[in-house]
N, C-alpha and C positions, 0 to 999 in steps of 0.2 A: 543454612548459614548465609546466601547470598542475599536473602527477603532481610536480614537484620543489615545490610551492606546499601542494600537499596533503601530501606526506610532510613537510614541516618543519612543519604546521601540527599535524600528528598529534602528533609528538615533542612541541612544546610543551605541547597537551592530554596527553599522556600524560605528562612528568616531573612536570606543575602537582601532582599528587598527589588531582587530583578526577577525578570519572567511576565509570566502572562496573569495576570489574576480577574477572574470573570465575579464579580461581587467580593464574597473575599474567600473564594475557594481559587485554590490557588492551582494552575493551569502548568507550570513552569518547566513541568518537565513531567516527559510520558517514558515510561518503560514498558515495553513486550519482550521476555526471554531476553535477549543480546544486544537488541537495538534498543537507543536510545534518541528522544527527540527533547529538542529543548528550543523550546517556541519564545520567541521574545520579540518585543514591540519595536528594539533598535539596534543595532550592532553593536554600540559601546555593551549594553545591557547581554546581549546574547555573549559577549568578549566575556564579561564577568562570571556569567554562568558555564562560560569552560576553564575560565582558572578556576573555581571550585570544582568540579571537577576535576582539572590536573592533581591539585592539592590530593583531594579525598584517597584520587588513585596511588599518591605516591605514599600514600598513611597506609592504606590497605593491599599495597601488591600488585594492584590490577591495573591493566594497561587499555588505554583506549585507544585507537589505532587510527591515526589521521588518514591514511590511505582510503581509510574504506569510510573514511566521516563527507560530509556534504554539505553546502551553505546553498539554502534557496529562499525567492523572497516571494508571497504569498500576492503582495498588492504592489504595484508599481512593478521598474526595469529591479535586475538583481545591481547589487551594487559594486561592481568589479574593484569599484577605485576603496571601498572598506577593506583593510585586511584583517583578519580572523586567524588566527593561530592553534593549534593545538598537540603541545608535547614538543613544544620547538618550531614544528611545522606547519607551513601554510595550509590553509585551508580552501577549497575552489570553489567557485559560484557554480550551481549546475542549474540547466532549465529543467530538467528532469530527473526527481530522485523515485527508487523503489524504495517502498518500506511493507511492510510482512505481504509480500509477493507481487504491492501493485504500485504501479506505477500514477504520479502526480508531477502534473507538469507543472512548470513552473509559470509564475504570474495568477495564474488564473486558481489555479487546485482543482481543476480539475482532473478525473481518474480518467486514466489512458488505458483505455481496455483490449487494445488488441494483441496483448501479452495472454489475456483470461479465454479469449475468442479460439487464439489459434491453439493454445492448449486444449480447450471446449472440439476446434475441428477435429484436433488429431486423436483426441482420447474413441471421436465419434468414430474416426474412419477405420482404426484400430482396430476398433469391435466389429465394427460390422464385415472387416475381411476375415477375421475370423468365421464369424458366422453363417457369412457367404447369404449369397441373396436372396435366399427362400428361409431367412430366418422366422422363427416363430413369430409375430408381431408385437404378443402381451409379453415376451421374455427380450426383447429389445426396449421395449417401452421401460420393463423394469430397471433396466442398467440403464438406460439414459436417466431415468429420474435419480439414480441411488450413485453413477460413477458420472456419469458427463457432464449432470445440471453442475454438481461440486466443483468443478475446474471452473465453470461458467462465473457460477458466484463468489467462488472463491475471496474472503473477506470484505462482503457487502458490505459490513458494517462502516468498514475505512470509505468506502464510495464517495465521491461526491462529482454527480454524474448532470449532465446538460441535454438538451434534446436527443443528440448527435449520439451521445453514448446510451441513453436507455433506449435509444433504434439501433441499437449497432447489439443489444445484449439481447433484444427483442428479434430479433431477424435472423440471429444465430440460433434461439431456441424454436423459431415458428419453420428454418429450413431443415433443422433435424428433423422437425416431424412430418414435411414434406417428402424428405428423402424417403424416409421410414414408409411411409406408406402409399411413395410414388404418386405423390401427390402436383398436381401442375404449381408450377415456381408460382404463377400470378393466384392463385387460388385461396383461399381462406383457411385457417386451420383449426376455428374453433370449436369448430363441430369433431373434429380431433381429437381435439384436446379434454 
């Protein structure tokens, strides 16, 4: 029921004639499970695509929750002096929103990885106290590639990553296997790997 909720709510966002449209596929608005993103070129335009929204919500029942809603700007300062409203209430400029578990800062877009990192350290250090320090080597290697890379990557696809953060994703996966096999910190690990 909720796939026939979201596809009429699209068509609305999409015939409104606001949003993003990249040729004439229309951009305007992304849904994953509960979150909602609705990318627009201006603030008046972005304003229009949450009163459709409001609207749709108040036809079908369903409430969108301005607390947990976010205004961020992609290029240029955020524009504090716009106001955005939704369900009555204000809506906040934020430098940094998460969206399906990673964080994108604001101005730039890029992913802020040391939410994915420190989840990656702690899932590592987890195991290996468990395992204690004479663990098997090929049955560590297996849970690193099958439980720890996962937190690492976790939603690569969303990424959009700068020098800064693929050495920051690069040096967490090159010190687990350092650790792993007692390996010197300055040392190489391809032959490793």
């Amino acid at each position: 029921m909720y796939a026939i909720y979201v596809d009429d709510l699209i068509n609305e966002l999409h015939y409104s004639g606001y949003g993003v449209h990249i040729g004439c596929v229309f951009v305007g608005s992304l849904f994953y499970a509960d979150d909602t993103v609705l990318p627009s070129p201006s603030c008046y335009g972005l304003q229009r695509l949450l009163s459709i929204c409001e609207l749709f919500a108040n036809t079908w029942d369903i409430k969108f929750n301005p607390a947990k809603s976010q205004v961020i700007t992609f290029s240029g300062k955020n524009r504090q002096a716009s106001i955005l409203h939704l369900n009555g209430a204000l809506l906040f400029w934020a430098e940094t929103i998460k969206y399906l578990g990673t964080y994108i800062l604001c101005n730039t877009g890029i992913t802020d990885l040391g939410c994915n990192t420190r989840k990656f350290y702690s899932k590592f250090n987890n195991v290996l106290s468990v395992l204690g320090k004479y663990a098997h080597e090929m049955s560590t290697l297996y849970l690193m590639q099958t439980y720890w890379l996962s937190a690492l990557l976790y939603v690569v696809e969303t990424w959009s990553l700068n020098n800064t953060g693929r050495h920051k994703v690069s040096m967490a996966w090159n010190n687990s296997f350092r650790h792993m096999f007692h390996s010197c910190r300055c040392g190489s690990v391809k032959t490793l790997q």
